[in-house]
N, C-alpha and C positions, 0 to 999 in steps of 0.2 A: 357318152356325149349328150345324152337325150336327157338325163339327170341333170347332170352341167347347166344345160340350158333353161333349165326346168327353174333349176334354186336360181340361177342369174333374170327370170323374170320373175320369180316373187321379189327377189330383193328390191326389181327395181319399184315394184307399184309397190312394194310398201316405202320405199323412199319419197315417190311420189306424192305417196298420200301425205308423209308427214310433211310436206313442203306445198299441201293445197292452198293454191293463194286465194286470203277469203276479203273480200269487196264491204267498203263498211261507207255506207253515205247517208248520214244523218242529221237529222236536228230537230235537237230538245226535245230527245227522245228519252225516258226509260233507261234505265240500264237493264230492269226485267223485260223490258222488251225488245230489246240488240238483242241480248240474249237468246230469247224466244224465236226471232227471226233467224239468226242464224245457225239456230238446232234444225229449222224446219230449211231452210236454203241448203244447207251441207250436211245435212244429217249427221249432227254432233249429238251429244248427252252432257245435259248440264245436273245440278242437282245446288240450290241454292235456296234462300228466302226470297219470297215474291214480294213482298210487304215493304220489307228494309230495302231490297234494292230500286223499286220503284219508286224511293224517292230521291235519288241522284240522276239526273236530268246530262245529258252528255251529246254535245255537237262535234260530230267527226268527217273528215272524208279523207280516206286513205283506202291503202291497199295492205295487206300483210301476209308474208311467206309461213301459213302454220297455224294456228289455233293461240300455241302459248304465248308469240311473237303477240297474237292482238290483246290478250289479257292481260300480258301486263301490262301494253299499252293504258286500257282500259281503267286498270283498278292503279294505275300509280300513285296521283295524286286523293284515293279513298280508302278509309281506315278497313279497307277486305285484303284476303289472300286466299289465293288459292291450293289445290291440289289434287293429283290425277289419282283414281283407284280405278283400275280396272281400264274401261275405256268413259267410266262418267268424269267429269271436273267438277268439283266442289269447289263453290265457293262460300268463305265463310267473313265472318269479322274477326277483325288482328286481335288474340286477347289482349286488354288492357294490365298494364303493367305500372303498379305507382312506381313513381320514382324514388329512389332511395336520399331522403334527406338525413343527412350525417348532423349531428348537434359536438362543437369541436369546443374544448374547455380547456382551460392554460392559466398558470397563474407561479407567485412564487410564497415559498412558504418562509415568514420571518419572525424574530424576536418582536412582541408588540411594543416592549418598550426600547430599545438600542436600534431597531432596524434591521439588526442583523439577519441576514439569511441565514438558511438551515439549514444545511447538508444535509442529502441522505435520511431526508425525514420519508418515515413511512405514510403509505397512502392508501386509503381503500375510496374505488369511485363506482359506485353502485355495484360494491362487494369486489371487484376485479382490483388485484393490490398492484402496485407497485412504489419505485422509488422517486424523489427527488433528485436532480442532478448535485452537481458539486457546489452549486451556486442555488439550490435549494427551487428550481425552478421545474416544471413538468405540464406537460401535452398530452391529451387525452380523448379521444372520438366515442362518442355512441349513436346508434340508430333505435335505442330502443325509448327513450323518452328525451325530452325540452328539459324537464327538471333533474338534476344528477345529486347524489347523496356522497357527500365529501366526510371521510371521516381523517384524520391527522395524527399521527402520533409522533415525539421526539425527545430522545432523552433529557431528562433534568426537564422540561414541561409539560403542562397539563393538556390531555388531549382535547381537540376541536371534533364536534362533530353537525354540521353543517347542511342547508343545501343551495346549491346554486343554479343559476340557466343557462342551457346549452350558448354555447358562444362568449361565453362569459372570460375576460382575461380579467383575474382578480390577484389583489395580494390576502395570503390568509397567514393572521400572526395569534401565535401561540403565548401562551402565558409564561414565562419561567415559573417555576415553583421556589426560588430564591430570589428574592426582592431586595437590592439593597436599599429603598424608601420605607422608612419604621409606618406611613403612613397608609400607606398599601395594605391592607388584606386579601390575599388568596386562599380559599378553601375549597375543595373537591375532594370527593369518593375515591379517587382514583393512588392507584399508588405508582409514585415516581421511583422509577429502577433507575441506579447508575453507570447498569452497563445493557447490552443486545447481546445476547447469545444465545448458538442454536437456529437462529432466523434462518441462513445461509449455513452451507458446510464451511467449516475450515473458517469463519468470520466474528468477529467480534466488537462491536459499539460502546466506545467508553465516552462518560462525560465525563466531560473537562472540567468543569464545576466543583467536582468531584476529588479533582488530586488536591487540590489547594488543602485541602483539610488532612491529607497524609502527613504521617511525621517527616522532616526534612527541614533544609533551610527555605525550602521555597523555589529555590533554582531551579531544583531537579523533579519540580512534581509529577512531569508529564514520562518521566525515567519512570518512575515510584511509582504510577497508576502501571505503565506497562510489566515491569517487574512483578507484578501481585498475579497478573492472571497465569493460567494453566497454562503449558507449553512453549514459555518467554523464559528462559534461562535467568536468574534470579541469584543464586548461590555461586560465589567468583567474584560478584560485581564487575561483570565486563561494562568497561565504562565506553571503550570506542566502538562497540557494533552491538547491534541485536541477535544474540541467538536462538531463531525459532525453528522447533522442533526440528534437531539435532541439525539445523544448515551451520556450514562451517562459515567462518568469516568471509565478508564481504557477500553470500548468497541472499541475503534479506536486504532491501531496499527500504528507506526513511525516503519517503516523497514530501516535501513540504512547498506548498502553491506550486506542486507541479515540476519543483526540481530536486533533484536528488543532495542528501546531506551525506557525504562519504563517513561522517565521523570524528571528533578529537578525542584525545587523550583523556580529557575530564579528571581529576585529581579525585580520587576516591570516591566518584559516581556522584558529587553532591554539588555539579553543574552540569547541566546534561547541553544536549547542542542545540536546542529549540526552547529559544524563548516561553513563560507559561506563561506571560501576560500576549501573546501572540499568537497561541492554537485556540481555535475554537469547534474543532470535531475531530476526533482521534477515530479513524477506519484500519483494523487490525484483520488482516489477511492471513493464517498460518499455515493454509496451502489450499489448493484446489480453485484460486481466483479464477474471475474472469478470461478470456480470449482479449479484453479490451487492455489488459496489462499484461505485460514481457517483460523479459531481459534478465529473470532472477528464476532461478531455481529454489529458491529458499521460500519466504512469507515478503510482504508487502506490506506495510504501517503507511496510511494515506492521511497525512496533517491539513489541515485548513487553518489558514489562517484567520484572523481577525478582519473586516473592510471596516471596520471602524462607522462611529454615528456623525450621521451630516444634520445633526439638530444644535448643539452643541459641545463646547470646550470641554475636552475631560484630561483629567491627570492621575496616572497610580506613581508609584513610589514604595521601594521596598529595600529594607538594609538588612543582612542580617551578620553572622559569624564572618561570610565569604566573601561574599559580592553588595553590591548597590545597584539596581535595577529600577531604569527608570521609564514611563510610558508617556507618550502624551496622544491624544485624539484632534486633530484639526477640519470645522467641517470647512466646506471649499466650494459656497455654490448649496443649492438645493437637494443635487443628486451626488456628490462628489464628497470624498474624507481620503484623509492624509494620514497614518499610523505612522508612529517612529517611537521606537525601542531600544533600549539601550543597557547592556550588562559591565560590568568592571570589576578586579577584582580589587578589595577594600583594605586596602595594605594595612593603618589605625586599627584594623579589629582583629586581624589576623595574623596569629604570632605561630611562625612555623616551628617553635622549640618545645612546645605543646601541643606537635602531631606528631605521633610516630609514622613515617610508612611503613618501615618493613624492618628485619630485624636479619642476620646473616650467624651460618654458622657450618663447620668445614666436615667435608665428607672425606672416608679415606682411613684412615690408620687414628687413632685419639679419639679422644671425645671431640663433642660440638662446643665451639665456643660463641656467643650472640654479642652482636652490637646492634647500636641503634644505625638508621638512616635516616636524616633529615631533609626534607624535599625545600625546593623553591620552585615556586608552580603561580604565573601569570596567567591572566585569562582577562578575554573580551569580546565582545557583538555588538553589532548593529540592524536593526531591522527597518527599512522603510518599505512602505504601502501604499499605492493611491490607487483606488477603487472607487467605481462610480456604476449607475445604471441609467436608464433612456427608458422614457413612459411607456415607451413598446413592448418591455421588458429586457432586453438587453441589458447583458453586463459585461463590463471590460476591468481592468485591474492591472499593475506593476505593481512586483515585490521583487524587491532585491536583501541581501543578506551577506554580511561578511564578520567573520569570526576566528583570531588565533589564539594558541598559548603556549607557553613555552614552560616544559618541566625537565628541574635538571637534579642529580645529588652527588654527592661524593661518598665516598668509603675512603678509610685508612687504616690498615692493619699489620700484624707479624704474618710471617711464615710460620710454620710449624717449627722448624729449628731456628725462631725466631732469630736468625743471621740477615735477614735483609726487612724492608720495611716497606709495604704495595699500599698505592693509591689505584681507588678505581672511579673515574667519572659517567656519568651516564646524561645526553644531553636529549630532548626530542623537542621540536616544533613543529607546530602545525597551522595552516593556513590557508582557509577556506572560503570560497565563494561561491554563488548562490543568486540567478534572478533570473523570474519569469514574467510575459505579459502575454494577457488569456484576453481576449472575445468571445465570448458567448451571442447565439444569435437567436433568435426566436421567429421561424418561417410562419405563413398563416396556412401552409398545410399540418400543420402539425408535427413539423421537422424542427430538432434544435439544433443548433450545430456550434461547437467552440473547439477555437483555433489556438493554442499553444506552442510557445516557442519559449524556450528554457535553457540553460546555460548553468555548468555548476564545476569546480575544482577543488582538487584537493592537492596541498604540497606538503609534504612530509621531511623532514630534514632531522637526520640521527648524527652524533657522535658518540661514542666509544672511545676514551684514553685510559690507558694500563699505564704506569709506572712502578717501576721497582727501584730501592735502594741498600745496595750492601756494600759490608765493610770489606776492606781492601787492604789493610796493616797497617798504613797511616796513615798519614796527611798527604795531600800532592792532587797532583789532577788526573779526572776520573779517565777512562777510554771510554772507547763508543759502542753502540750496541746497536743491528738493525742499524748502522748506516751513521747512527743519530750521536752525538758524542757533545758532553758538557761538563765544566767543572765542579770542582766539587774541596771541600775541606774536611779534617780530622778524620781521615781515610774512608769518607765515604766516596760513591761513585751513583748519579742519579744515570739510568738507564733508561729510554722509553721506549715500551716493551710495544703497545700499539697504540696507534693514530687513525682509526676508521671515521671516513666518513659517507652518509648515504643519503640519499636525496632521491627521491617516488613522488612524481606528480600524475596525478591521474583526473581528464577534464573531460565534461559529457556534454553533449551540442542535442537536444530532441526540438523534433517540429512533428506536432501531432493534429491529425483533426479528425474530432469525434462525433458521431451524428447518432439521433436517437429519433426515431419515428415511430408513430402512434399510426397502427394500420385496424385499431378494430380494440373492442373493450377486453378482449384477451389476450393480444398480440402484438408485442413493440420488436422491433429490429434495431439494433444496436451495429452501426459498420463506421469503419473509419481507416486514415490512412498515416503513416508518419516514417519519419527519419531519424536516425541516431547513429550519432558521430562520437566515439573516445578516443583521446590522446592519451598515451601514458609514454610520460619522460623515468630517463631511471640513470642514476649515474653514481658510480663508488670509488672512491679515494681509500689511499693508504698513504702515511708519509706525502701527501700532498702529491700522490703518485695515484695520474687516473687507469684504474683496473680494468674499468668498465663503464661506457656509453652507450645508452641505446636510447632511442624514439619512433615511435608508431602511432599508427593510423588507421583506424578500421571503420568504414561507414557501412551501413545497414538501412536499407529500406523495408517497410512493415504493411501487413495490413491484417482488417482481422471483420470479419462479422458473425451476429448474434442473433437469436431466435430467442425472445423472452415469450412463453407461450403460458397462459393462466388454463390451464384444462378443464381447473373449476376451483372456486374459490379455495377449495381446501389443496391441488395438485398443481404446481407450478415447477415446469421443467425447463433450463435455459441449455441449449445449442448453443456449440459455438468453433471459429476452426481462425487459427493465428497463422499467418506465416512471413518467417523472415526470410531477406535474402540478404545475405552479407557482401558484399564487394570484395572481390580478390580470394574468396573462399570458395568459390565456383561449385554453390549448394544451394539447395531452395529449403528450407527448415518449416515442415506443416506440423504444425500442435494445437491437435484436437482435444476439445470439451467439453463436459458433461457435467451439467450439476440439477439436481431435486430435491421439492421439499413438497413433503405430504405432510399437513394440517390434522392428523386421526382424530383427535377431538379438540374442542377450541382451549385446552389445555399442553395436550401431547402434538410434539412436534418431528418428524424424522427427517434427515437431512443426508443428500449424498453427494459425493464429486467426484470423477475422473479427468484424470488430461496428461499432457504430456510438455514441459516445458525446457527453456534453452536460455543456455547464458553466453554472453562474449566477451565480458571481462572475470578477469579470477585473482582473489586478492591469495595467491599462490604462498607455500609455508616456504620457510628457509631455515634449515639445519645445521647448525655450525660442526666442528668436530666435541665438542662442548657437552652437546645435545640442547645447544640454546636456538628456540623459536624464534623468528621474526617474520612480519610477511612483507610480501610487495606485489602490488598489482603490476598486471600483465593484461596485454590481449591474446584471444583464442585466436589463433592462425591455423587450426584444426592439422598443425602440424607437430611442433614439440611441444603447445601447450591446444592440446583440447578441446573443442566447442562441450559447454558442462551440459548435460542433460540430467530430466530428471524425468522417471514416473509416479504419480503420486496419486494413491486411493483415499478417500475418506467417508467413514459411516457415522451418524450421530445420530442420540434422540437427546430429545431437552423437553422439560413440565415446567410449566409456568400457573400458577394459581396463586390468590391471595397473598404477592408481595414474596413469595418462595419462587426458586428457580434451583432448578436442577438440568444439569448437563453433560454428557460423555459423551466423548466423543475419540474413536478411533482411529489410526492411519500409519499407513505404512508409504515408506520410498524407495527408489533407487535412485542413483545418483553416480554417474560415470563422468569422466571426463577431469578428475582432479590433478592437479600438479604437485610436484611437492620436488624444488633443491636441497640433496643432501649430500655434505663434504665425506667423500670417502678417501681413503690413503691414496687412492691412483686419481683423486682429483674430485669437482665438485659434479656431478652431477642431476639432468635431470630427467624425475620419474613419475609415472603416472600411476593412478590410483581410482577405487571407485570406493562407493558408502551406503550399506544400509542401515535405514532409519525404521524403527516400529516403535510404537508406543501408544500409551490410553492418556487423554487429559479428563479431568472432572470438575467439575464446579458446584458446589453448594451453598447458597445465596439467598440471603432473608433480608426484604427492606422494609421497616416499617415504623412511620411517625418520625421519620426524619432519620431513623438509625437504619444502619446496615451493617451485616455479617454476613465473610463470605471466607470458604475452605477453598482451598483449590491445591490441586494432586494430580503430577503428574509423574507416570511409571513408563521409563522410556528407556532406548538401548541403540546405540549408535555405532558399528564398527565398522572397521576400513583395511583395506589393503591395497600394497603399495607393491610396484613390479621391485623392490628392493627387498623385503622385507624374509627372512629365512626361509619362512611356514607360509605354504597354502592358505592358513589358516585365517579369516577375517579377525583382528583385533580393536580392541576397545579404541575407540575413535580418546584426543585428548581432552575433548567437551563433552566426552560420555557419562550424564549423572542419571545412575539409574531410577532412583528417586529424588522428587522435589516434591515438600510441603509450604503451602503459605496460604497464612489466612490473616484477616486485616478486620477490626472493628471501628466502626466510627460510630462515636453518640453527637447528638444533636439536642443538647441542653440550652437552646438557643438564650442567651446569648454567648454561653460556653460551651465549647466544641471540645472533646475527649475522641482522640483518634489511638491506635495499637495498631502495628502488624507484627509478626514473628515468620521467618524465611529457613526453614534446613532442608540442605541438602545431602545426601548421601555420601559424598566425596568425588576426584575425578579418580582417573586411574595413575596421575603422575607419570615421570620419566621411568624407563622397563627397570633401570639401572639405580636409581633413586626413588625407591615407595615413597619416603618420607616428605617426601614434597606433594607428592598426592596422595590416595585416597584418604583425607581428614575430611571428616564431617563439619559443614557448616552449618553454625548456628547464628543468627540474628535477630535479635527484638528491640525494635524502636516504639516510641511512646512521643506524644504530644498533647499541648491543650492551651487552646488559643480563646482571646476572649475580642467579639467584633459588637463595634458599637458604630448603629447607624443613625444617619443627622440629612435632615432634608437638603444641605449643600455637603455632606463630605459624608466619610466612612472609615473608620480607624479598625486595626487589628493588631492586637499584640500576641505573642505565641513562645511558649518553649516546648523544644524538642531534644529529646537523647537519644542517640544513636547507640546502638547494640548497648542495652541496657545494663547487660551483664556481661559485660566483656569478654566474651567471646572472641580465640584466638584463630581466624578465621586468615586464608591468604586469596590474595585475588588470582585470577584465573589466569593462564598463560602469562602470568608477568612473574617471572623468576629468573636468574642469572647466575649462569656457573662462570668462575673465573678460577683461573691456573693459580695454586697454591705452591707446592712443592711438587718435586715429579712423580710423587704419587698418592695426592689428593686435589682436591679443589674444594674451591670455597662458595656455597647458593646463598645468592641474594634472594631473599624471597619478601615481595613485596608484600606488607601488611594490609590489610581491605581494612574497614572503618574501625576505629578503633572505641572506645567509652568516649562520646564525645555529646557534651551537652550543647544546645547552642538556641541564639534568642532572634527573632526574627519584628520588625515592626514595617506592617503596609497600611500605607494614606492612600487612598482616593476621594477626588475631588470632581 
């Protein structure tokens, strides 16, 4: 108890003490002398400047419970602070802290003579890189100087390099290094590449500029630049999708101003689906993209289109073998232009009894006997655009887009006991839609932000008619078959054997919005949020007997953000983590990633990517009893069809020196979640599947004095297995080519242009049951040589091109058709890919 009491009155006096109420009645007094008096009144310990505080003069009268209670009274409103050591109080002065002034720069980077902005132009701003937005525009902070060092670069122009002042909102425009005014000269040291690779993993920058000069009719340029490069499936001529590295149909996304192009039919590859008077920067993704892009497991092709020039009137004009393509420029206003583009096909020039498509011949017991197949194949587009910008920098734009065609043939042949006589029809339509309208915004923090909202469909419409006719003894009226029953004379009987019809509409709803902030001369964050909605309609007839109706709905909300971190000029690493939530699939989908690129010398480049991605629609295979392909999209219900996932690694280095370029680049995938309908004896069913993909691309590339040559090799291997399939064992996927070569010369004899490329591939691996329809080797070599003559008000260009110059017997890719012959053969239609085809092309601009 003695204890107890003991500690219970220390505690109190020293409670006491720290609650000494100390008496302060002053005026204009000293702060060293308050001080001083109330060391000596309370017997405190100060420890201060006598000098400095002697000159703040302070009138008080108060009372205060405690010592630190009156100090800060004291020093509030004066640049002191205090603190306790021991039992002295120091007082000192607050250090001075400069302020951090930020110097914030913005601007957009354009074509000097057209106006045109520049996608995705590279930037270096007091050595720290990065990109341009999609509208060519970019935000940028430093604290370390008023003055910033801009240097530019972008393909097919000459680089800028510059300097400006902090705060600076500028437009900075680049040379093109093709001029079509004779009166212009540009000259520089510098040499113009026609593509970016290596920059990023998994990425590659093609000018546009660039395909026009490829052999072709001109339609299909922007097919033909992609075609050339390493890892773009090439051999086949798949005319309605892109296959990159080994993604099976419909996995690879065609964005064009921000909406998706499902794909047509294209007649022998030599119209492709996107206008070339209308891209004006090709962004090739072949895996390991951003967190800021979803929805594909495959690669990502990102098109910009044209905004066209608000100075004035411009006109192209282009006719050649196929089509008539026509462009016009409207400006509208100061800041405002109008694009409208137009394709057709040009019936006067085009005579389909001078194309072969495909040739047929029967499997079974006999020899093979061939016929010709003659197509009839329509086609057309439309492109409109109105784009404008605001002196703040903002930009806004509508593009809309619509384009069908319709390709059909017939067959007519014997039986093998030539006793009856088969007709075979084959019909496909297609009919697509397409429009987006984009805001872009430009905050004065250094935030950009653009809001997209995009709409895009595809309507696919097949028939199939079979007919048989055999003799019967003589003359009289035929009986029915299948239901179907019509007459007939001199003892024939027409039969119809099938009547299929199919119809796939697949339509995609996206609301996105993307923000890109500038936090520091090494450090941007990339976050955004968005919505996507597909429809897919699906419905099949027989004898005008519906089979099958189905329609769905699947909406998905996204979000994603990004860490672009510069480490140092030479190491730039970007973070980044996607996630979807689907509606009705009661799942959260997180796909993390990873990508770098280390600078080792300012020649060698090393580049890497991880991540994990997801898809929700699947352009799904369909297996007859036949073994004949078709697909049809579907949505993932993560039930009988799948949510597709994929994992995908990629390592590359790339050299760049004096106009050379070299590139490999490695990468493997997985890829689960596939579908696949196949007709078995107990009925059709369906089965799921996964895919591995590994392979090496390479590039070797020389530009120089207006010419370029480029190899490109890619060694790749694709196999899959299906919960059907007999064997454990993974087999060769049907777009599995293990090798592809192609390499492409263009010379620049200005004012005559000599273009070559040559494409082989290895072969596929064909039906298990029919080799002979696959693994052939494809061979292709096309040639051209155009002569352009330029004139202060216009621009002519004339050109011929041959297709596969040596006629190479070449088929295209999943397009073959087995049909019932006798009961124990059949008959493959196998479509022919281009065949010896010369053709003439003439484009005006005005």
């Amino acid at each position: 108890m003695k204890t107890f009491a003991l500690l219970c009155c220390l505690l109190l006096s020293g409670l006491l003490g720290r609650s000494q109420q100390l008496e302060l009645h002053y005026r204009e007094k000293s702060l060293s002398e308050i001080l001083l008096d109330l060391r000596d009144r309370y017997d405190l310990q100060f420890s201060f400047d006598n000098e400095q505080l002697s000159n703040y003069k302070i009138t008080i009268d108060h009372s205060f419970q405690g010592l630190p209670q009156t100090l800060d009274f004291l020093l509030k409103d004066l640049p002191l602070t205090y603190e306790k050591a021991g039992k002295v109080f120091l007082i000192y002065s607050i250090p001075h802290v400069k302020p951090v002034i930020y110097f914030r720069i913005s601007g957009v980077v354009e074509d000097e003579f057209s106006g045109e902005s520049l996608p995705y132009a590279h930037l270096y701003l007091n050595e720290s890189g990065m990109l341009t937005d999609r509208n060519g525009a970019f935000s940028w902070q430093t604290v370390a100087d008023s003055l910033v060092r801009v240097q530019i670069s972008y393909l097919g122009y000459f680089p800028l390099d510059t300097f400006v002042a902090g705060g600076t909102v500028a437009r900075f425009k680049l040379k093109p290094a093709l001029i079509r005014l004779k009166e212009i000269k540009v000259e520089g040291l510098s040499v113009v590449r026609s593509e970016q690779i290596g920059q990023q993993a998994g990425e590659i920058r093609l000018n546009q500029k660039v395909a026009g000069s490829l052999p072709g009719y001109g339609d299909n340029s922007v097919f033909n630049l992609l075609r050339l490069q390493p890892g773009i499936l090439a051999a086949g001529e798949q005319s309605n999708d892109l296959m990159i590295r080994g993604s099976y149909e419909g996995q690879s996304q065609v964005l064009f101003d921000g909406f998706t192009l499902f794909g047509m039919k294209n007649f022998n590859d030599n119209i492709s689906a996107v206008n070339p008077f209308m891209a004006k920067d090709i962004r090739v993704m072949k895996g390991g993209f951003p967190a800021e892009l979803g929805g594909r497991v495959g690669g990502v092709v990102e098109i910009t289109g044209v905004n066209g020039s608000t100075d004035d009137l411009q006109m192209q004009l282009s006719v050649n073998n196929m089509t008539m393509n026509g462009w016009l420029n409207l400006p509208l206003g100061d800041n405002n232009a109008l694009v409208v583009a137009m394709r057709q096909t040009y019936y006067e020039l085009y005579d389909k009894n001078q194309l072969t498509l495909g040739t047929s011949g029967r499997t079974g017991r006999g020899s093979s006997i061939d016929r010709y197949v003659y197509p009839d194949y329509n086609f057309r587009d439309l492109n409109v655009k109105f784009s404008g910008k605001t002196d703040s920098g903002d930009f806004y734009s509508f593009s809309f887009f619509r384009g069908d065609d319709s390709y059909v043939y017939g067959l007519e042949y014997e039986t093998r006991s030539q006793q009856n006589q088969l007709s075979y029809e084959d019909e496909e339509d297609n009919l697509q839609y397409g429009a987006s309208a984009r805001y872009s915004k430009a905050w004065h923090n250094g935030l950009r932000s653009e809001l997209t909202v995009a709409y895009s469909s595809l309507e696919t419409q097949v028939t199939n008619l079979r007919e048989s006719a055999g003799q019967q003894g003589g003359s009289g009226t035929g009986g029915s078959g299948n239901g179907q029953g019509g007459s007939a004379t001199s003892g024939t009987s027409w039969i119809t054997d099938t009547d299929d019809y199919n119809q796939n509409k697949i339509g995609e709803l996206r609301l996105v919005l993307q923000n890109h902030l500038a936090i520091g001369e090494s450090q941007r964050l990339g976050f955004g949020l968005g919505l996507t909605q597909n429809r897919v309609h699906y419905r099949e007839d027989s004898f005008d007997v519906n089979l099958a109706h189905d329609e769905n709905t699947l909406t998905r909300v996204n979000g994603y953000f990004e860490d672009h971190w510069a480490v140092s000029r030479q190491l730039q690493v970007t973070g980044g983590l996607r996630a979807d939530l689907p509606f009705d699939l009661d799942r959260l989908d997180l796909q993390p990633r990873f990508s770098a690129a280390w600078a080792i010398t300012d020649s060698w480049k090393a580049t890497a990517a991880v991540g994990t991605y997801r898809q929700y629609i699947s352009h799904s295979s369909v297996v007859d009893p036949l073994g004949n392909f078709r697909y049809l999209w579907t949505l993932c219900n993560n039930d009988d069809i799948p949510v597709l996932e994929s994992q995908q690694a990629i390592l590359g280095i790339s050299w760049h020196k004096n106009g050379y370029l070299l590139s490999v680049e490695g990468y493997r995938k997985h890829t689960t979640g596939l579908s696949r309908y196949v007709d078995m004896p107990d009925g059709t069913g369906l089965y799921k599947g996964e895919a591995q993909t590994k392979g090496l691309d390479l590039l070797i590339k020389k530009d120089w004095k207006g010419h370029s040559l480029w190899v490109a090799y890619t060694l790749s291997e694709t196999k899959e297995h299906f919960s059907y399939f007999d064997t454990a064992d993974y087999l060769r996927a049907l777009h599995d080519q293990r090798h592809e070569l192609k390499t492409a010369l263009l010379l620049n004899f200005k004012p005559v242009y000599i273009s070559a490329n040559y494409v082989y591939g290895s072969g596929f691996p064909g039906l298990p049951d029919d080799p002979a329809v696959g693994n052939r080797a494809y061979q292709r070599m096309d040639a051209a040589v155009s002569y352009r003559l330029n004139k202060p008000k216009y621009s002519l260009e004339v050109g011929v091109s041959i297709l596969n110059v040596f006629n190479y017997e070449n088929i295209k890719y999943d397009n073959f058709v087995r049909i019932p012959d006798d009961q124990d053969a059949t008959l493959n239609v196998s479509a022919e890919a281009v065949p010896f085809t010369p053709a003439m092309f003439v484009k005006v601009a005005f």
